[in-house]
Each structure stands twice: as C-alpha cells, then as structure tokens.
PyMOL commands that place a pseudoatom at each C-alpha (Angstrom):
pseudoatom trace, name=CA, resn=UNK, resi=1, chain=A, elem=C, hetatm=0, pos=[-14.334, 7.479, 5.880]
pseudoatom trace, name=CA, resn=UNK, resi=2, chain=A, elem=C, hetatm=0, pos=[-10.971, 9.300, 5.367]
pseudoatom trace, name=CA, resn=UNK, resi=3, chain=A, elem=C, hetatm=0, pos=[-11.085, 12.929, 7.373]
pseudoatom trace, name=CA, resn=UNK, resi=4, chain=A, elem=C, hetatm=0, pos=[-8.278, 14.335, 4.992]
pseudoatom trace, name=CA, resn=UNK, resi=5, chain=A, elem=C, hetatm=0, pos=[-8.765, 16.734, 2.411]
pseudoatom trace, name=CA, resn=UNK, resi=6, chain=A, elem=C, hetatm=0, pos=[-8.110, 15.367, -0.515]
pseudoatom trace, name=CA, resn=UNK, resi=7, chain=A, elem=C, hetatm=0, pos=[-9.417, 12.525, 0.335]
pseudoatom trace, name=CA, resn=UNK, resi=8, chain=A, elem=C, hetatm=0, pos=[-7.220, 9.801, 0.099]
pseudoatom trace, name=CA, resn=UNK, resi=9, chain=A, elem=C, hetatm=0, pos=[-7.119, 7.141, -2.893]
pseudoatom trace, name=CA, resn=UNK, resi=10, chain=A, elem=C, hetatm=0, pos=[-9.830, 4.735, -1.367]
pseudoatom trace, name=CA, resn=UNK, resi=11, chain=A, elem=C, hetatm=0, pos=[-8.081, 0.515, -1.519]
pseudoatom trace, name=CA, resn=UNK, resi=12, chain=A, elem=C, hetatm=0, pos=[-9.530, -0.085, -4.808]
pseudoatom trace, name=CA, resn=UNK, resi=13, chain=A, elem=C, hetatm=0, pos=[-7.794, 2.529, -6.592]
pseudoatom trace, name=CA, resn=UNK, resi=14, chain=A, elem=C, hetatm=0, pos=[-4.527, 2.267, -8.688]
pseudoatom trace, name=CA, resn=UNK, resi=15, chain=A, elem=C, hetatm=0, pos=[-2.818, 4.933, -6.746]
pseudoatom trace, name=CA, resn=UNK, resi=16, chain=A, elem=C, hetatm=0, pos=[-3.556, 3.252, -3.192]
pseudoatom trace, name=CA, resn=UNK, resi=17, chain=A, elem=C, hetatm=0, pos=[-0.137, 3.716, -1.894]
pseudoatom trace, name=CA, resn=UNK, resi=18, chain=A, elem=C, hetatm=0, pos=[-0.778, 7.273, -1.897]
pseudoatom trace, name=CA, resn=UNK, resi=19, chain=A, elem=C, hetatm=0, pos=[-2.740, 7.255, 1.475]
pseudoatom trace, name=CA, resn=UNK, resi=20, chain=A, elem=C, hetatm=0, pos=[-1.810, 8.650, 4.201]
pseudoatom trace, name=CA, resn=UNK, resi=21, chain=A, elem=C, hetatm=0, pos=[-0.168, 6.528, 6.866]
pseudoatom trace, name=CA, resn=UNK, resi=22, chain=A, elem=C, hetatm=0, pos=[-1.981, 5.801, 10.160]
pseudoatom trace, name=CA, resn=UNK, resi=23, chain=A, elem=C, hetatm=0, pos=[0.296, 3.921, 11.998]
pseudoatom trace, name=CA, resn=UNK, resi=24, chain=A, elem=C, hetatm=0, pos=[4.051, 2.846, 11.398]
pseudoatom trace, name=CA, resn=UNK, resi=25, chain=A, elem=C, hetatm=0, pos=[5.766, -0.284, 12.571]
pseudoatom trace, name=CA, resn=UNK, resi=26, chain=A, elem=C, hetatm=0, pos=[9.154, 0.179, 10.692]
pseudoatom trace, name=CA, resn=UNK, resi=27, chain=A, elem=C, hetatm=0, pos=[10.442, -2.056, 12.865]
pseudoatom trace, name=CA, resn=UNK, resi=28, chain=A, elem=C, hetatm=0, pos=[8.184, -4.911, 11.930]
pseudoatom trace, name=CA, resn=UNK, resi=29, chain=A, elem=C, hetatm=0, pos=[7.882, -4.120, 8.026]
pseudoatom trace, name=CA, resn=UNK, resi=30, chain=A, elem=C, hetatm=0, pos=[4.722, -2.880, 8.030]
pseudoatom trace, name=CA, resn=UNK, resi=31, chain=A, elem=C, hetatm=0, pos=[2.612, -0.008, 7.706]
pseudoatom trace, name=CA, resn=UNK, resi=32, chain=A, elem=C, hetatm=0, pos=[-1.197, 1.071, 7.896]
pseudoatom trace, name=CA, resn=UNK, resi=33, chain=A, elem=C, hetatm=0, pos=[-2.845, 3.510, 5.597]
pseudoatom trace, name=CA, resn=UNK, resi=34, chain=A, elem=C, hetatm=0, pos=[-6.060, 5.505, 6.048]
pseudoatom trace, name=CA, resn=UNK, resi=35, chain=A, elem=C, hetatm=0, pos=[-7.764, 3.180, 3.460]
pseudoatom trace, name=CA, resn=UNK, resi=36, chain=A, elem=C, hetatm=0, pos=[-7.306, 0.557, 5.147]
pseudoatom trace, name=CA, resn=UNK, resi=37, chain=A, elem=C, hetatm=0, pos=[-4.047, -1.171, 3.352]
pseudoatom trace, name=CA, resn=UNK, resi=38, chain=A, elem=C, hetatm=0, pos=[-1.410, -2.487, 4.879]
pseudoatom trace, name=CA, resn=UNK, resi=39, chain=A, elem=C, hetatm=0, pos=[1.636, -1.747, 3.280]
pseudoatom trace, name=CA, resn=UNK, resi=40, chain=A, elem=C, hetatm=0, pos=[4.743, -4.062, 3.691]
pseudoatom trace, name=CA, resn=UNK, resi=41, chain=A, elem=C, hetatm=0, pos=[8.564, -2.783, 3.279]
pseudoatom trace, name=CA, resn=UNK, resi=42, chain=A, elem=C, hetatm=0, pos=[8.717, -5.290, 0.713]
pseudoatom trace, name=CA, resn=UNK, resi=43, chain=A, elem=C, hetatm=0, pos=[6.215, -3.552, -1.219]
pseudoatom trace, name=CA, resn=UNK, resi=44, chain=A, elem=C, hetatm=0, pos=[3.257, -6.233, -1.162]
pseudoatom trace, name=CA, resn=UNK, resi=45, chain=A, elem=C, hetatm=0, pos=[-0.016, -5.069, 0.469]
pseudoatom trace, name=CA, resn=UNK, resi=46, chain=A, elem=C, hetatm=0, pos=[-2.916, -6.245, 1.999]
pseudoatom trace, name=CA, resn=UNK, resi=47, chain=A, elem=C, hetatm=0, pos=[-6.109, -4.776, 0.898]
pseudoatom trace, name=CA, resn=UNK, resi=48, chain=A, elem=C, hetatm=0, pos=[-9.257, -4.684, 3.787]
pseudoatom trace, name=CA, resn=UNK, resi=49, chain=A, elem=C, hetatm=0, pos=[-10.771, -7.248, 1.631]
pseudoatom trace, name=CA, resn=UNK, resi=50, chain=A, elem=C, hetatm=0, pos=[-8.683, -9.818, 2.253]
pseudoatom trace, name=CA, resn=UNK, resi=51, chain=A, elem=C, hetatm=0, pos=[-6.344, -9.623, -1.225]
pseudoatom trace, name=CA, resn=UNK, resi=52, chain=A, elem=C, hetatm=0, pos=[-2.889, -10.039, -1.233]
pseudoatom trace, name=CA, resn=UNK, resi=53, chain=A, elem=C, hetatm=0, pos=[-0.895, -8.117, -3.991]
pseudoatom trace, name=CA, resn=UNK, resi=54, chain=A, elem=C, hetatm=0, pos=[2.302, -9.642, -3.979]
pseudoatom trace, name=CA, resn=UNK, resi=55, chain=A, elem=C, hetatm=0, pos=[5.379, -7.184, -3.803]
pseudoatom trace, name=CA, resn=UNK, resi=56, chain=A, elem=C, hetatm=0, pos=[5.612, -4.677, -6.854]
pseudoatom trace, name=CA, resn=UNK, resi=57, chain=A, elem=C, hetatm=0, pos=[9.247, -3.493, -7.029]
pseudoatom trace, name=CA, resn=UNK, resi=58, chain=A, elem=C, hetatm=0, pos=[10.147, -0.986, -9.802]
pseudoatom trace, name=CA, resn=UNK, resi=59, chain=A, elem=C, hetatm=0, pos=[13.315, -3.661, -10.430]
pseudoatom trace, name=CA, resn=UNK, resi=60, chain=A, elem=C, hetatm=0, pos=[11.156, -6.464, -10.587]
pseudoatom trace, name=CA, resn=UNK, resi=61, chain=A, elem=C, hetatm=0, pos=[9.880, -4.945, -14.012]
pseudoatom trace, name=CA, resn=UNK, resi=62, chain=A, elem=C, hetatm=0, pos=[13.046, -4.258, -15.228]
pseudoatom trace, name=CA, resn=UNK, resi=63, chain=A, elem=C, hetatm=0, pos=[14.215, -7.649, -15.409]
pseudoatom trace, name=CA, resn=UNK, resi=64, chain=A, elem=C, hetatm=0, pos=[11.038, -9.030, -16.320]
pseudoatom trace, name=CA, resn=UNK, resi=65, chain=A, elem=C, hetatm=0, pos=[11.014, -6.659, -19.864]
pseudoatom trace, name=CA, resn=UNK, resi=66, chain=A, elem=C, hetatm=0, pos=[14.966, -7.895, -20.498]
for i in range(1, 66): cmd.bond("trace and resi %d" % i, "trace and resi %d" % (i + 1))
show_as sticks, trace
zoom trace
C-alpha cells in the first residue's frame, strides 16, 4: 500500500508514471516506483504483473501520425 498522500496512481492506471520513485539505478536504466513499476530510461515498463509495455516515446507518435 503506498504511504504517500495522494496516493500514488496504483500500476493499472493510465497515469502510472506518476509514482513516486523508490529506488534509482540511473546507471543501469532503470527505475522503481511505489506501485510497483519498473520504469526503464527507454521509456518501456514493467508492470508487477508481469506485462511488458514496450517503450512509449512522445517521438515515436510523431512519426507514426506522418
């Protein structure tokens, strides 16, 4: 259970990147939210559950719409 207040976004939610972080490992790429996500520099994640969601950058959907 998250001890901040707000609450953080739980892993489910759309706005899961918003967590707080709970540990940092810049130099390995990689970073752990309160939810339980681990964030990668690359911006994929990996959710407690076991999903991947492969990496999100805002320039990805720029050349995607082109």
């Amino acid at each position: 259970m998250c001890p901040h207040d707000p609450s953080c976004p739980n892993a489910e939610a759309k706005d899961r990147e918003a967590a707080r972080t709970v540990a940092a490992h810049p130099e390995q790429g990689w970073s752990l939210l309160c939810n339980g996500v681990v964030l990668f520099e690359d911006t994929g994640e990996l959710l407690p559950n076991g999903v991947v969601i492969a990496p999100h950058r805002p320039t990805d959907l720029a050349s995607s719409a082109a």
